[in-house]
C-alpha positions in Angstrom: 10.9 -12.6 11.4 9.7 -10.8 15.0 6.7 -8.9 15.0 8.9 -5.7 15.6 10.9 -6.5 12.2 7.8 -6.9 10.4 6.6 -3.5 11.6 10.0 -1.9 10.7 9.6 -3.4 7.1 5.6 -2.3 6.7 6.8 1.1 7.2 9.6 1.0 5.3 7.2 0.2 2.3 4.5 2.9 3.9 7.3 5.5 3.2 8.0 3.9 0.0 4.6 4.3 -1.4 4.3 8.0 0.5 6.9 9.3 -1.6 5.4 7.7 -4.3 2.6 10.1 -5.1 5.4 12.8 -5.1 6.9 11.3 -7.8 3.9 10.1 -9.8 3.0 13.8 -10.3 6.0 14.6 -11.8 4.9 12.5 -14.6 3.5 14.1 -17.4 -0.2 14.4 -17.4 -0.7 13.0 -20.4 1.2 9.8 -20.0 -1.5 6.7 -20.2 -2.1 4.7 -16.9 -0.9 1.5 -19.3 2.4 3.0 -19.9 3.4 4.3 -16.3 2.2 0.6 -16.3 4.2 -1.1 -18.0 7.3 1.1 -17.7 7.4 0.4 -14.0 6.4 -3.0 -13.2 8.4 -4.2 -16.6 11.6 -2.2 -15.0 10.8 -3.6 -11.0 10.9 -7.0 -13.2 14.2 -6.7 -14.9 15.7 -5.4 -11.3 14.3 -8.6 -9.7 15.4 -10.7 -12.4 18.8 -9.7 -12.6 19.0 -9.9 -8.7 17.8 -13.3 -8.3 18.1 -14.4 -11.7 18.9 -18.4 -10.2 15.2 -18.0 -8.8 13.5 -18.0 -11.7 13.3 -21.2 -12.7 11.0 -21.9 -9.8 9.0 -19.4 -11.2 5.8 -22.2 -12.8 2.8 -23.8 -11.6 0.5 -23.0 -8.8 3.1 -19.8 -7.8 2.7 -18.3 -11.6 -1.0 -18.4 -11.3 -1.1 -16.7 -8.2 1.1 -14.1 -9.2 -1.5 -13.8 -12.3 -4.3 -13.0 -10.1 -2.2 -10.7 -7.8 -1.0 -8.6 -11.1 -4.5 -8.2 -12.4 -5.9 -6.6 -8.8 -2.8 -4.3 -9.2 -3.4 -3.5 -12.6 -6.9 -1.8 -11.4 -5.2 -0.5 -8.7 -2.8 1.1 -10.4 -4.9 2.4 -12.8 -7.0 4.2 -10.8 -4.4 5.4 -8.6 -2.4 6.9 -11.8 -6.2 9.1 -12.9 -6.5 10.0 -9.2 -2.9 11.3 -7.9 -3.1 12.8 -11.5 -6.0 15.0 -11.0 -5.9 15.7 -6.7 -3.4 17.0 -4.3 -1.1 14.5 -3.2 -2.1 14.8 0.4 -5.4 14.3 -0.4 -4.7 11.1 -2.8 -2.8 9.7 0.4 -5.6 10.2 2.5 -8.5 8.4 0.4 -5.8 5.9 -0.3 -5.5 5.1 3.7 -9.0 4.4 3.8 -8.1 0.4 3.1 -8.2 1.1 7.9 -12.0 0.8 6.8 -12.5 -1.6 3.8 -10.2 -4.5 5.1 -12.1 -4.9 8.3 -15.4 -4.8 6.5 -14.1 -7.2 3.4 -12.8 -9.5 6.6 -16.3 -9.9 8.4 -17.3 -12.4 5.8 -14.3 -14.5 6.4 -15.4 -14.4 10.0 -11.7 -12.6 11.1 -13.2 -9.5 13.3 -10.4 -6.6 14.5 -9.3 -6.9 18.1 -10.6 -4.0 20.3 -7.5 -1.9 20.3 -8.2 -2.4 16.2 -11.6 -0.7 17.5 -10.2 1.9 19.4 -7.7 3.3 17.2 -9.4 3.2 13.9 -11.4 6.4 15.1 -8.4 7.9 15.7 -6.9 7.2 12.2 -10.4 8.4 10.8 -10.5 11.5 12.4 -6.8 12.1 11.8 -7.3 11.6 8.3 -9.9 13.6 7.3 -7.9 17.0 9.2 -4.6 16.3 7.0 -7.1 15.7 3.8 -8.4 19.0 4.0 -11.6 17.5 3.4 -14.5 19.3 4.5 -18.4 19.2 4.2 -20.2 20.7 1.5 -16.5 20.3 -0.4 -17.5 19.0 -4.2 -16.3 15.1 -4.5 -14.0 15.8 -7.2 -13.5 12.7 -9.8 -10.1 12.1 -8.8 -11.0 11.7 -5.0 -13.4 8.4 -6.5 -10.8 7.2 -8.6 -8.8 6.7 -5.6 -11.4 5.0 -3.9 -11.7 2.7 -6.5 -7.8 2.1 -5.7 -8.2 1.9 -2.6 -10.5 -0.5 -2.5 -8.4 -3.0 -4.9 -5.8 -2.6 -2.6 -7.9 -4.0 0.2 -8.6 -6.8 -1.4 -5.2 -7.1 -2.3 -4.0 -7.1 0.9 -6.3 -9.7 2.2 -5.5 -11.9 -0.9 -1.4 -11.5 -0.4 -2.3 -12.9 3.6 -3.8 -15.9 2.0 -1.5 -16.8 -0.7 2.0 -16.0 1.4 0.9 -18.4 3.9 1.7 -21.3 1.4 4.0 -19.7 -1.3 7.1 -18.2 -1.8 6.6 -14.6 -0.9 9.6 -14.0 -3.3 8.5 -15.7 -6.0 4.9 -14.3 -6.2 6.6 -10.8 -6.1 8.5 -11.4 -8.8 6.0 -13.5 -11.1 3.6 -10.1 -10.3 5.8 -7.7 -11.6 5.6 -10.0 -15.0 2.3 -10.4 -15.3 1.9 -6.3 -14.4 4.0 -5.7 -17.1 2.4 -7.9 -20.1 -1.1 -6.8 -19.2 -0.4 -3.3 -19.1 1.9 -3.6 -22.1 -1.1 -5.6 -23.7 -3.5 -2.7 -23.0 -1.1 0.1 -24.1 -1.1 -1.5 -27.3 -5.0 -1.2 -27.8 -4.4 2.3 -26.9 -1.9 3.6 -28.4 -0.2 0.8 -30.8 2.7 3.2 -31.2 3.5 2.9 -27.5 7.5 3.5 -26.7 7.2 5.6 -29.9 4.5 7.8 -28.5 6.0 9.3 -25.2 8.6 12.3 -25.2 11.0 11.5 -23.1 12.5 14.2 -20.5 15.1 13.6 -17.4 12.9 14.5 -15.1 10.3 11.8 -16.8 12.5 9.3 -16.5 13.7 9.9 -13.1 10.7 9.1 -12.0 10.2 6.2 -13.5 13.1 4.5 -12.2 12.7 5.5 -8.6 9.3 4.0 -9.0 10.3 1.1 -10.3 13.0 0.5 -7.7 11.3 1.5 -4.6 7.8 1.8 -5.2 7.3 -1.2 -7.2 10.4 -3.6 -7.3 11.4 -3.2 -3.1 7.9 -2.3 -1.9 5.6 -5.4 -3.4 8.6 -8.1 -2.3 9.1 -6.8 1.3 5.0 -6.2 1.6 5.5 -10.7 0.6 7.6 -11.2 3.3 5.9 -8.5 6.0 2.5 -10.2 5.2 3.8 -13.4 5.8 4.1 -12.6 9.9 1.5 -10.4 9.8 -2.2 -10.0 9.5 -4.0 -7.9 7.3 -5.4 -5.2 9.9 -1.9 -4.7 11.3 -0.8 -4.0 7.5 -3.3 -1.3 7.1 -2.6 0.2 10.0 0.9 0.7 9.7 -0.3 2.0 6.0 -2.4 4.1 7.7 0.5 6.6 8.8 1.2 6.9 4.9 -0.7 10.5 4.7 1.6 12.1 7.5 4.6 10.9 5.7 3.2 12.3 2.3 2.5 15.0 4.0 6.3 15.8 5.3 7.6 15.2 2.0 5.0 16.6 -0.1 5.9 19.8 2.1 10.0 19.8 1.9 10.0 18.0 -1.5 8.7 20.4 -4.7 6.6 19.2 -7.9 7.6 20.0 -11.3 6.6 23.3 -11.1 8.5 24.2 -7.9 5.3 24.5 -5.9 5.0 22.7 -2.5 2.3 21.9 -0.3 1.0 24.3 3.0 1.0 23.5 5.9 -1.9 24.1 8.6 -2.7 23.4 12.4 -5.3 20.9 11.2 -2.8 18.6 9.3 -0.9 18.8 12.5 -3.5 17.7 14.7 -4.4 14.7 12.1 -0.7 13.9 11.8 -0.8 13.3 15.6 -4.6 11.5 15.9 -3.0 9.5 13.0 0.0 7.9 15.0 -1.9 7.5 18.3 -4.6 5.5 16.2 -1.8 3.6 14.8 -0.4 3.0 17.7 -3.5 1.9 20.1 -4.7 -0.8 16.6 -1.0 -1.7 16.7 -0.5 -3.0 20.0 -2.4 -5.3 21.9 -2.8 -3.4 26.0 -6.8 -3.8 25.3 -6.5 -7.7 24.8 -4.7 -8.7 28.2 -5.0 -12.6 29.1 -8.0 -13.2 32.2 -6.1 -12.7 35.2 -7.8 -15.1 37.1 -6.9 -17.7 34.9 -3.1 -17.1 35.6 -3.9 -17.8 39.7 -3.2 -21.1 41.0 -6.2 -23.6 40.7 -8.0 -20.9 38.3 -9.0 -21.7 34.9 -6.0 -23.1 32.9 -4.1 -22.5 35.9 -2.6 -26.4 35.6 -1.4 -25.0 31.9 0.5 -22.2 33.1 2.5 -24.2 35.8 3.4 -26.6 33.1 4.8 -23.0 30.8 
């Protein structure tokens, strides 16, 4: 896979999980975090499974462990995604969500894995362009929801950074599908100490359970495998900022596409402008003009000039 094709599939799962906060409010309020759960991972399993169903079987050892402590970072993920999209706009749950552009890089100094300089340059961009489509302003009350989705948000950096690490050496496929599993017990698991009734509990509508399988399908079962295979070719600052375009994306669809109460989301000059400081941040981290080679080292008898005539 090119760098190009990995940036085509990153963004096919950044529109994935865009949409995603659409659908998740269409979800009754009252449905527990364990059961949107367990309903969605347990159904992304069953699609994987019956997809590569001669897979399984390789499915053991090291790669099920792995997949064990990928599912338990998503499960608080996902929890605290599900009591933050629940309780903010989902423009605004998008936004605090694409804040991994700040975490990752920090969580990576540590591992002694610094940004390049256009990383520098356009993360100030992608700042700036996020906080204008948030509607966030100063003096604004932190609502609970906005922390929940920090919480999230920082999950999902670690995450990410774990994902780099274990699709280096495993089957990206495998560990996708082993996740799903291990999402779906735990959160099935944890249902059950809430509500032992579980199934038996919810009230079931079309528009309910619509949203459940589009979830499951796109959010959970396509998004997690292709995010495998993208991570595989590509590093963990150039995930999250191709992520980082999620909010403009949320914001298109959160505008054109209607909740369950037929409401949509306005529009203003100021998500404009951050929709635009968004993609010009994403595209000075994504590219690499700031990080040219030393041109004297490319003229004859310069440094590493003996290297280059052998190239």
């Amino acid at each position: 896979m090119t760098r190009a094709e990995s940036n085509i599939v990153l963004f096919s799962i950044t529109l994935c999980w865009a949409s995603s906060y659409i659908f998740v409010k269409n979800l009754p309020a009252d449905l527990s975090p364990f059961a949107y759960m367990t309903m969605t991972s347990g159904l992304a399993f069953v699609i994987l499974a019956i997809v590569f169903f001669t897979k399984l079987r390789e499915l053991k050892g090291r790669v099920l462990l792995r997949s064990a402590v990928l599912a338990a970072i998503v499960c608080f993920n996902l929890v605290f995604e599900r009591l933050g999209v629940s309780r903010i706009p989902a423009s605004t749950a998008s936004f605090v969500a694409s804040l991994s552009i700040v975490f990752v890089p920090l969580f990576l100094l540590p591992l002694k894995k610094k940004p390049t300089k256009n990383n520098m340059l356009g993360i100030p961009f992608i700042l700036a362009g996020l906080v204008l489509t948030s509607g966030v302003h100063r003096g604004a009350p932190l609502e609970p929801g906005v922390l929940y989705m920090v919480a999230a948000c920082i999950f999902m950096a670690v995450y990410v950074i774990v994902v780099d690490n274990f699709t280096k050496n495993d089957d990206p496929l495998l560990l996708g599908i082993g996740q799903m599993l291990w999402v779906g017990v735990i959160a099935f698991l944890l249902w059950c100490l809430e509500d032992p009734r579980t199934f038996s509990a919810l009230t079931y509508t079309n528009e309910m359970l619509a949203s459940i399988f589009l979830l499951a399908f796109f959010a959970r079962a396509y998004a997690y495998i292709m995010l495998m295979y993208g991570q595989r070719y590509a590093n963990p600052i150039s995930v999250t900022v191709i992520a980082s375009t999620e909010p403009v994306v949320t914001m298109a669809l959160a505008l054109m596409i209607p909740d369950t109460f037929g409401q949509t989301e306005s529009f203003t000059l100021a998500k404009l402008i951050g929709g635009i400081l968004i993609v010009v941040g994403a595209i000075c981290a994504g590219t690499s003009f700031l990080d040219k080679p030393d041109l004297l080292s490319l003229k004859p008898g310069g440094k590493g000039g003996k290297e280059v005539a052998v190239q």
